[in-house]
C-alpha positions as CSV (number, residue, x, y, z in Angstrom):
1,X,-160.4,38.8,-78.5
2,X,-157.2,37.1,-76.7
3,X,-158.3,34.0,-78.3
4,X,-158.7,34.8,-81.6
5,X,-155.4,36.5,-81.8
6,X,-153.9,33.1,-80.3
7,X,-155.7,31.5,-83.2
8,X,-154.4,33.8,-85.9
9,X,-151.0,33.7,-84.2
10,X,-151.1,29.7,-84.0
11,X,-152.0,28.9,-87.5
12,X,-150.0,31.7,-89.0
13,X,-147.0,30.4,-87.4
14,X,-147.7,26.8,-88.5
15,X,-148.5,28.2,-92.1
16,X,-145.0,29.8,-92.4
17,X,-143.5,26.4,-91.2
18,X,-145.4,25.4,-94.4
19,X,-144.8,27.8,-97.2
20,X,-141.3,28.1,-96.1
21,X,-139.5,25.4,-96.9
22,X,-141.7,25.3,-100.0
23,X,-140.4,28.7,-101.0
24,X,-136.7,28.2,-100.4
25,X,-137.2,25.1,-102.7
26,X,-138.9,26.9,-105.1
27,X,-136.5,29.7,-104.9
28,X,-133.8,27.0,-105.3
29,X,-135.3,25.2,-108.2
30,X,-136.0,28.4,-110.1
31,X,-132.2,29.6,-109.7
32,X,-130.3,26.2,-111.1
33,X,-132.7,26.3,-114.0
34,X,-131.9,29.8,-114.9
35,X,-128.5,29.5,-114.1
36,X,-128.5,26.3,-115.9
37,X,-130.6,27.6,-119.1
38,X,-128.9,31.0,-119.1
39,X,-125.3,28.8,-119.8
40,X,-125.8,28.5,-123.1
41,X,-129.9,30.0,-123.7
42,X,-127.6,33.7,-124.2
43,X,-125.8,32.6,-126.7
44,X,-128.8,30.5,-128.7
45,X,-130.8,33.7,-128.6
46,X,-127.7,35.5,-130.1
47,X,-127.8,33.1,-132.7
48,X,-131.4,32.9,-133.7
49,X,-131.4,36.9,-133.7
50,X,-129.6,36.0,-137.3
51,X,-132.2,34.0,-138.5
52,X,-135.1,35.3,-137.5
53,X,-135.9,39.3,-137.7
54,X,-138.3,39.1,-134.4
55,X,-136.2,36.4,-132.0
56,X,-137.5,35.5,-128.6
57,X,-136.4,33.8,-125.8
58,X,-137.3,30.3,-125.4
59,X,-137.2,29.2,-121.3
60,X,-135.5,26.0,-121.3
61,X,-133.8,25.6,-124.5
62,X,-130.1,26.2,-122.9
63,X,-130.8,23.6,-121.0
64,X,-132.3,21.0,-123.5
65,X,-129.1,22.2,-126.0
66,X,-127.2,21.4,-122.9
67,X,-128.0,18.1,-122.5
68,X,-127.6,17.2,-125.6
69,X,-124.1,18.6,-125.4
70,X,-123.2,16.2,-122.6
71,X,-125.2,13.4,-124.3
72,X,-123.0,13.6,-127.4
73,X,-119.7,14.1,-125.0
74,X,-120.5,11.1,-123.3
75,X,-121.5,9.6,-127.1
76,X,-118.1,10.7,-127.8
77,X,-115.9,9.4,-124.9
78,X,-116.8,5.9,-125.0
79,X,-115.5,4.8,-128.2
80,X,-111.4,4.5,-128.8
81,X,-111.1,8.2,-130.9
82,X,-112.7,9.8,-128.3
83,X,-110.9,8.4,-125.7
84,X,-107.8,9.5,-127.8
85,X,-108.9,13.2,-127.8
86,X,-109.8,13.3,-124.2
87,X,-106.5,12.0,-122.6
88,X,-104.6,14.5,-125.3
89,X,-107.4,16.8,-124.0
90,X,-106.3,16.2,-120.3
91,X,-102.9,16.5,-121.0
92,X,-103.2,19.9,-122.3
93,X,-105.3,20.9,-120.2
94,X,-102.5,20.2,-117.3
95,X,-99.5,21.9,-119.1
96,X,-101.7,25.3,-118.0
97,X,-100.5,26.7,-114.6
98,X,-103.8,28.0,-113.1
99,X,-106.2,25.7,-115.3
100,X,-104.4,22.4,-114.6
101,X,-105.6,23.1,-110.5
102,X,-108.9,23.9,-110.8
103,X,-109.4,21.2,-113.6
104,X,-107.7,18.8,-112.2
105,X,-109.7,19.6,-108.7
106,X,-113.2,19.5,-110.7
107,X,-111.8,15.9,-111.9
108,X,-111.3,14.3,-109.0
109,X,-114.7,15.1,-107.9
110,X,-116.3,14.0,-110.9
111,X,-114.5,10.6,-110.7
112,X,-115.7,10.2,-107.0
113,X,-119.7,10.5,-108.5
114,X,-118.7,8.7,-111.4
115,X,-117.1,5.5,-109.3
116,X,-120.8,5.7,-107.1
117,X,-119.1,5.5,-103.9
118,X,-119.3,8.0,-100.9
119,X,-115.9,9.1,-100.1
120,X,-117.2,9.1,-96.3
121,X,-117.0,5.4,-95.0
122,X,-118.5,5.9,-91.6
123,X,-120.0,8.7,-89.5
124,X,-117.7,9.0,-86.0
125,X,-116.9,11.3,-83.3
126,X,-113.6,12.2,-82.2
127,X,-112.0,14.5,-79.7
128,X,-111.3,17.7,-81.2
129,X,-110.6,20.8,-81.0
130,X,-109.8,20.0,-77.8
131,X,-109.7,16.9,-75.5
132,X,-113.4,16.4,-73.5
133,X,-115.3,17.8,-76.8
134,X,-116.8,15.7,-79.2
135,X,-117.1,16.7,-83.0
136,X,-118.7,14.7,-85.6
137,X,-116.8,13.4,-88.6
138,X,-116.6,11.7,-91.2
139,X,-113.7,8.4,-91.9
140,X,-112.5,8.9,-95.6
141,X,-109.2,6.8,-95.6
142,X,-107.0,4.7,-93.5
143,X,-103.6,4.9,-93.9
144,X,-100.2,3.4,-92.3
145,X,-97.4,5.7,-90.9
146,X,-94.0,4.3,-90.1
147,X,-96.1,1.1,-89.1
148,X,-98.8,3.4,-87.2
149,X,-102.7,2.8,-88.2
150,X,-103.8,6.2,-88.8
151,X,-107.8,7.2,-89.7
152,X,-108.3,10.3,-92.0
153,X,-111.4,12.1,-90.2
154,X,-113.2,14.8,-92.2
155,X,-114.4,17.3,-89.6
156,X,-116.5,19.5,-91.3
157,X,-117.8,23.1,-90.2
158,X,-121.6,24.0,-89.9
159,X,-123.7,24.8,-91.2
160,X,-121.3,24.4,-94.6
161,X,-119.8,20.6,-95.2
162,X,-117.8,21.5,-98.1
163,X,-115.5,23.0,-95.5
164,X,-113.6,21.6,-92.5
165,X,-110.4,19.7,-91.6
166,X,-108.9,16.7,-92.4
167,X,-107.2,15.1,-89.4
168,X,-105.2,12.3,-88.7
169,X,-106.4,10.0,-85.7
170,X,-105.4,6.7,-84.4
171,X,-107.9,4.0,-84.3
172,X,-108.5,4.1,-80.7
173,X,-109.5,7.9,-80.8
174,X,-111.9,7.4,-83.2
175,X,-115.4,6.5,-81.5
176,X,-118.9,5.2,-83.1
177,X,-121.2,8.0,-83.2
178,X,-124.0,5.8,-84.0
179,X,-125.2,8.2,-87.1
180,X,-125.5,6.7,-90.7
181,X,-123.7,8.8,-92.9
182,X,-126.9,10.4,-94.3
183,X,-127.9,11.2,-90.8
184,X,-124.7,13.0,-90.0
185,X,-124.7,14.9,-92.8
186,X,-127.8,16.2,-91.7
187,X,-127.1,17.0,-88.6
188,X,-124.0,19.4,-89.3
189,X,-126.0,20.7,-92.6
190,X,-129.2,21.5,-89.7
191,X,-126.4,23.1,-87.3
192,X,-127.1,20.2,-85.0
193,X,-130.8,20.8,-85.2
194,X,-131.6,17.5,-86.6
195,X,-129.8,14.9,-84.3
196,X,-131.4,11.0,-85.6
């Protein structure tokens, strides 16, 4: 009997190790595409609810009028009147006390995808919060201070990279960590569960 409820236990536990992660994708995947769809699929049903006496909603047709929102954006922003109405666009878009932030925020970020570069050059470690302890993070700029090298470290928090501190270090604080970026992001997104 004992060793059939070690088998049951054994392959249980390796099944959840199995449809786990497969479920939180799942869940995941399911979310962005109603999330996604339901940005614009609300209003589309809204507006075929005047043509048709019987409307329905259709699954992904926010999402497909979406992306031929963005196409046509796109369509629109690289010829000379478009690029016209966008700066204007920009402009009055940062005359707007609480909208110029946040848009000019979401900007930035859009421009770092947009240029294909990481804005983290290097994976290190540095001493911090205190001397003696190690953190991992990440170099996004080297700057010059009254004819000081200084390295801007991203330390992020775990499990969360989005948050953390940037810190000023001198060059000779800031040590290898011998983790590729990817790896390091990893590593604080697994809590230090996945060390490479």
């Amino acid at each position: 009997m004992e060793k059939i409820i070690r088998h049951f236990k054994g392959r249980f536990i390796t099944g959840l190790f199995v449809v786990v992660p497969l479920g939180i994708t799942i869940f995941i995947l399911k979310f962005l595409f109603n999330f996604a769809d339901g940005i614009l699929g609300t209003y589309l049903d809204s507006l075929l609810s005047v043509f048709l006496d019987n409307p329905y909603h259709i699954p992904g047709l926010g999402m497909l009028t979406g992306a031929i929102v963005i196409y046509f954006s796109g369509a629109l922003a690289t010829n000379v009147m478009g690029t016209r109405i966008i700066r204007w666009w920009d402009q009055l878009l940062s005359r707007i006390p609480v909208v110029k932030s946040i848009y000019g925020s979401s900007k930035q970020l859009t421009q770092v995808f947009k240029e294909g570069k990481s804005s983290y050059r290097r994976a290190v470690f540095v001493e911090w919060p205190r001397p003696g302890v190690r953190a991992v993070g990440f170099v996004t700029a080297e700057v010059e201070r009254q004819g000081e090298k200084l390295v801007v470290v991203y330390v992020p928090t775990m499990p969360n990279p989005t948050s953390g501190f940037a810190l000023f270090f001198k060059e000779d604080e800031v040590h290898d960590c011998g983790m590729t970026v990817e790896d390091a992001v990893k590593f604080v997104v697994s809590g230090g569960a996945v060390v490479q």
